[in-house]
Z-matrix of the N, CA and C atoms (Angstrom, degrees):
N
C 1 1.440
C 2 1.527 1 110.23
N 3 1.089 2 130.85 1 141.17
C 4 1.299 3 147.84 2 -172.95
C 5 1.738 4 105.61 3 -73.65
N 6 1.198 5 135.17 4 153.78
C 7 1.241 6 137.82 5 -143.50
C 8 1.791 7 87.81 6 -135.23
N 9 1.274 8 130.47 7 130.89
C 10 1.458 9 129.91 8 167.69
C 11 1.817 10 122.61 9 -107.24
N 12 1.026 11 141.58 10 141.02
C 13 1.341 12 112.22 11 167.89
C 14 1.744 13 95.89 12 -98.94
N 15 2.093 14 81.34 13 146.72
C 16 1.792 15 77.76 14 -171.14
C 17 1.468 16 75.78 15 -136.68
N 18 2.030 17 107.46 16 137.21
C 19 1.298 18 111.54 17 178.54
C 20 1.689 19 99.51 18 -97.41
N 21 1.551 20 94.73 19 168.67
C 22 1.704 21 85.87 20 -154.26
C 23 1.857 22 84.52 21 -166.88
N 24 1.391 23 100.68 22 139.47
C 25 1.692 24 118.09 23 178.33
C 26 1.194 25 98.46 24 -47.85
N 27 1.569 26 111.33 25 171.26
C 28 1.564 27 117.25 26 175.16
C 29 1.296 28 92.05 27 -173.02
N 30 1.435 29 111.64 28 142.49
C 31 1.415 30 109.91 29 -168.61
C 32 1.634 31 92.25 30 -126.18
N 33 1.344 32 113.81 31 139.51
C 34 1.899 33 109.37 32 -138.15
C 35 1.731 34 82.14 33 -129.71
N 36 1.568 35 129.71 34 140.79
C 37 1.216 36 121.13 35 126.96
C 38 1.315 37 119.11 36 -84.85
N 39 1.673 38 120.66 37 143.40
C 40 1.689 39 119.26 38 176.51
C 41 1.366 40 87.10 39 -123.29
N 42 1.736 41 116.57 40 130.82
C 43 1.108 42 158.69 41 -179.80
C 44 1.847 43 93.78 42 -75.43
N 45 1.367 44 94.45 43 147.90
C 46 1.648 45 100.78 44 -179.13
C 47 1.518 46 106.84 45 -60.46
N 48 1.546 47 112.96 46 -26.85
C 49 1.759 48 120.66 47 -164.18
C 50 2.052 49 84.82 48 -92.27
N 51 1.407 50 132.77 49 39.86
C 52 1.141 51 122.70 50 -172.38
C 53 1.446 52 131.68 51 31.79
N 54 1.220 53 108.31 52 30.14
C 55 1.798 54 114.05 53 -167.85
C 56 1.879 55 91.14 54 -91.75
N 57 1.324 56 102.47 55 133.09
C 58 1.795 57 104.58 56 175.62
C 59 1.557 58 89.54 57 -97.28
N 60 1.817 59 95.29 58 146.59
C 61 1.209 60 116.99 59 148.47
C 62 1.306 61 124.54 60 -149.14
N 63 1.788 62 106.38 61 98.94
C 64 1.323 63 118.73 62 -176.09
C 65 1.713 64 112.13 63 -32.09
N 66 1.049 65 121.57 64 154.25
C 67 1.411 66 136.56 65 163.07
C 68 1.282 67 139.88 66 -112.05
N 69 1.526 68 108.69 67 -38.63
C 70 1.355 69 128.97 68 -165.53
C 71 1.320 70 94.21 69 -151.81
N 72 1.538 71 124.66 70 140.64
C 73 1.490 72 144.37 71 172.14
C 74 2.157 73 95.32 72 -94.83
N 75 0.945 74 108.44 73 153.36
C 76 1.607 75 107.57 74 159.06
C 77 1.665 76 91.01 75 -121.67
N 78 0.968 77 119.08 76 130.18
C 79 1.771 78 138.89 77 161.37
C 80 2.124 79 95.90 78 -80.58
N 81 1.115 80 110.11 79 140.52
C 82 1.118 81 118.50 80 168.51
C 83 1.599 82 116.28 81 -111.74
N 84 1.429 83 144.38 82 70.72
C 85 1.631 84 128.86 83 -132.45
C 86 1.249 85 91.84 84 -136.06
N 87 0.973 86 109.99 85 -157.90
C 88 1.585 87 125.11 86 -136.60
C 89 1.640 88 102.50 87 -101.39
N 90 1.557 89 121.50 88 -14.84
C 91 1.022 90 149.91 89 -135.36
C 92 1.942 91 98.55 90 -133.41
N 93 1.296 92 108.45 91 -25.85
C 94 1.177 93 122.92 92 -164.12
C 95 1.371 94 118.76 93 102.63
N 96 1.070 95 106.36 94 -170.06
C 97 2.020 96 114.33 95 -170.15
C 98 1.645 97 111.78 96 -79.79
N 99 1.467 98 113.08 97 131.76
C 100 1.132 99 97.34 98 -146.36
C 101 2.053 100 89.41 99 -129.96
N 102 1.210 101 138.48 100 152.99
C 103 1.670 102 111.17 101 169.02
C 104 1.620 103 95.02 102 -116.53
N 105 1.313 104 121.54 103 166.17
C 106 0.757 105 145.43 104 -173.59
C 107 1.911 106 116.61 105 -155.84
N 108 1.773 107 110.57 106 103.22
C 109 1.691 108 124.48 107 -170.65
C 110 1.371 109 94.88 108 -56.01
N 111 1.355 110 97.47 109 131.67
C 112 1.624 111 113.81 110 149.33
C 113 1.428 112 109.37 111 -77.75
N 114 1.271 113 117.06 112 90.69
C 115 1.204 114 145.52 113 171.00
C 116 1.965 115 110.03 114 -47.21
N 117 1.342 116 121.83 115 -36.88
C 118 1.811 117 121.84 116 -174.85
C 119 1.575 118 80.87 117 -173.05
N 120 1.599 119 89.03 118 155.24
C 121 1.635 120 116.17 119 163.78
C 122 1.264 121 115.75 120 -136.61
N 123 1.425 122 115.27 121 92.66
C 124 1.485 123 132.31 122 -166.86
C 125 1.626 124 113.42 123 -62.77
N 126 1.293 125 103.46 124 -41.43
C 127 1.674 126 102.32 125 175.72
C 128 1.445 127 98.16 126 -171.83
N 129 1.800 128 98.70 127 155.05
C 130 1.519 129 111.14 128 174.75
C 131 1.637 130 107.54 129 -130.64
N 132 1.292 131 104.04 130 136.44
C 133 1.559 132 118.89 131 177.52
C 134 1.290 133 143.05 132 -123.25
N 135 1.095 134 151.60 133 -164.01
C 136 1.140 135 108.06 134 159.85
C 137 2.223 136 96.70 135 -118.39
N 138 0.752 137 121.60 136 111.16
C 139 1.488 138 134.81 137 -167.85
C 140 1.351 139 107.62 138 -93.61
N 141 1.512 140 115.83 139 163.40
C 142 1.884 141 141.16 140 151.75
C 143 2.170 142 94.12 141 -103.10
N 144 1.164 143 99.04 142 146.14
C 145 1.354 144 128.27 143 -176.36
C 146 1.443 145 97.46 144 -89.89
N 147 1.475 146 129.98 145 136.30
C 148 1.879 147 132.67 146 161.77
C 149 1.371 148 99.81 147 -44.06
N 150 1.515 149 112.79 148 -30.09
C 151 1.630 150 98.55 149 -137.99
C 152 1.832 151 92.72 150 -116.96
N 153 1.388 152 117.53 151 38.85
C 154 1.902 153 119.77 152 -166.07
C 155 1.593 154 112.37 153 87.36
N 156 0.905 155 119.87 154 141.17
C 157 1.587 156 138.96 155 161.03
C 158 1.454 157 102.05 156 83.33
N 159 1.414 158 89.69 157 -177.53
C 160 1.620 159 100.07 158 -158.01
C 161 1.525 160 117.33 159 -145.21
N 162 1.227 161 142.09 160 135.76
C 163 1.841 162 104.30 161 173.54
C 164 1.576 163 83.17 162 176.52
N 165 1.098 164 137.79 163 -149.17
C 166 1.229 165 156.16 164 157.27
C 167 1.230 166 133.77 165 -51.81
N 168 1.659 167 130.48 166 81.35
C 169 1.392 168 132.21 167 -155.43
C 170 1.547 169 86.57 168 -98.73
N 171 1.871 170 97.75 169 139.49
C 172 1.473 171 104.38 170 153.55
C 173 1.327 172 107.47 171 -124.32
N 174 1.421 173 99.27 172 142.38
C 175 1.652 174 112.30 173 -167.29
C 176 1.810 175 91.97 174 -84.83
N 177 1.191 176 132.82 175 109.73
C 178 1.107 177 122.66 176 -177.49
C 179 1.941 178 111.20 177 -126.34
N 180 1.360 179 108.87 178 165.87
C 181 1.336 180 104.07 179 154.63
C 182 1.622 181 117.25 180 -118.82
N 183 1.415 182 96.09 181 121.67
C 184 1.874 183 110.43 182 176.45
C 185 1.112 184 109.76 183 -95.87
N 186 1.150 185 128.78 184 135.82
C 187 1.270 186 145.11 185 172.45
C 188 1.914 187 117.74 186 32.38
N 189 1.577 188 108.18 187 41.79
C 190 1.174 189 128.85 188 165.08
C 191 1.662 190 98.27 189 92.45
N 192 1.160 191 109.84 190 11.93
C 193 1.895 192 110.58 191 168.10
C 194 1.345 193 101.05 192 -119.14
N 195 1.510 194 99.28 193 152.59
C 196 1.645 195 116.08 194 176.71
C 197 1.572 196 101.76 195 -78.97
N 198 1.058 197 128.26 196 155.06
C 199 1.484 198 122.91 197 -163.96
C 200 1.674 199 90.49 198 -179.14
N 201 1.700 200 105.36 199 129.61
C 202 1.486 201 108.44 200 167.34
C 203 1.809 202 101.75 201 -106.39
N 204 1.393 203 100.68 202 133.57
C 205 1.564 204 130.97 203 -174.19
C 206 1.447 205 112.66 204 -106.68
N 207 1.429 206 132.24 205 119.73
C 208 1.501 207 128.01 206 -154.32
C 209 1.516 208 99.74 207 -120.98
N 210 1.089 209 118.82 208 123.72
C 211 1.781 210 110.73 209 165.56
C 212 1.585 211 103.00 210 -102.14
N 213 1.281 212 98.20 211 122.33
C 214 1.711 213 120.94 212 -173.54
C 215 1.703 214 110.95 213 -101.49
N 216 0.998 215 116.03 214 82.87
C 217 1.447 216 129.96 215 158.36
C 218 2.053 217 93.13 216 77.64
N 219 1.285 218 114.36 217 -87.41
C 220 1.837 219 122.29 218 149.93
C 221 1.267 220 113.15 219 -118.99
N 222 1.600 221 120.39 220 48.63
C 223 1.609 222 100.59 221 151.75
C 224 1.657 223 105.73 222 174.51
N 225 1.360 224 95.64 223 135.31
C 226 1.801 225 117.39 224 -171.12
C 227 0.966 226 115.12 225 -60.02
N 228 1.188 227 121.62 226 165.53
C 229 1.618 228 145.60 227 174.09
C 230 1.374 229 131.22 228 -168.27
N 231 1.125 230 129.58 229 155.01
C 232 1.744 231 130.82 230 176.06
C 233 1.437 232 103.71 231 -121.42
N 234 1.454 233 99.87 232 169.67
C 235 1.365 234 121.03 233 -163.29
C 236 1.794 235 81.16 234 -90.34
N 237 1.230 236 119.02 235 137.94
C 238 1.811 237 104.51 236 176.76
C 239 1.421 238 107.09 237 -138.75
N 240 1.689 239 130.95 238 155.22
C 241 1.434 240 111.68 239 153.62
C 242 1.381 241 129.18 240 -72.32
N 243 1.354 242 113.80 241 -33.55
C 244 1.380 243 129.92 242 167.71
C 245 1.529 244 115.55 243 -68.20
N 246 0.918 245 96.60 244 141.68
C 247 1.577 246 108.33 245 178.59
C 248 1.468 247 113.18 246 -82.37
């Protein structure tokens, strides 16, 4: 299956030492806007995306799936099937 980048809300705490830690994803779907808890954040790196770009991957689990989450220069995205 083909891999999309899909940019997508993120609702961020920033730490006084400026360290982000996403909280909440917003899904934008078909259904309307939807959130979904960042449940753990297993590790952060600084990564390239399968699908273009590059920036700050967090290996996280959303809503009980493993899912890598990218902060792109000012603004997120996931690796998605849907476009």
């Amino acid at each position: 299956m083909r891999l999309y980048k899909r940019y997508v809300e993120v609702i961020v705490l920033t730490s006084k030492e400026e360290k982000l830690k996403p909280l909440y994803l917003i899904w934008d779907g078909e259904e309307g806007k939807e959130s979904f808890r960042i449940d753990k954040i297993y590790n952060i790196r600084k990564a390239a995306s399968q699908v273009g770009g590059c920036g700050l991957l967090y290996e996280c689990r959303i809503d009980g799936k493993d899912r890598f989450l990218f902060y792109e220069r000012d603004r997120w995205f996931i690796e998605s099937y849907k476009p």
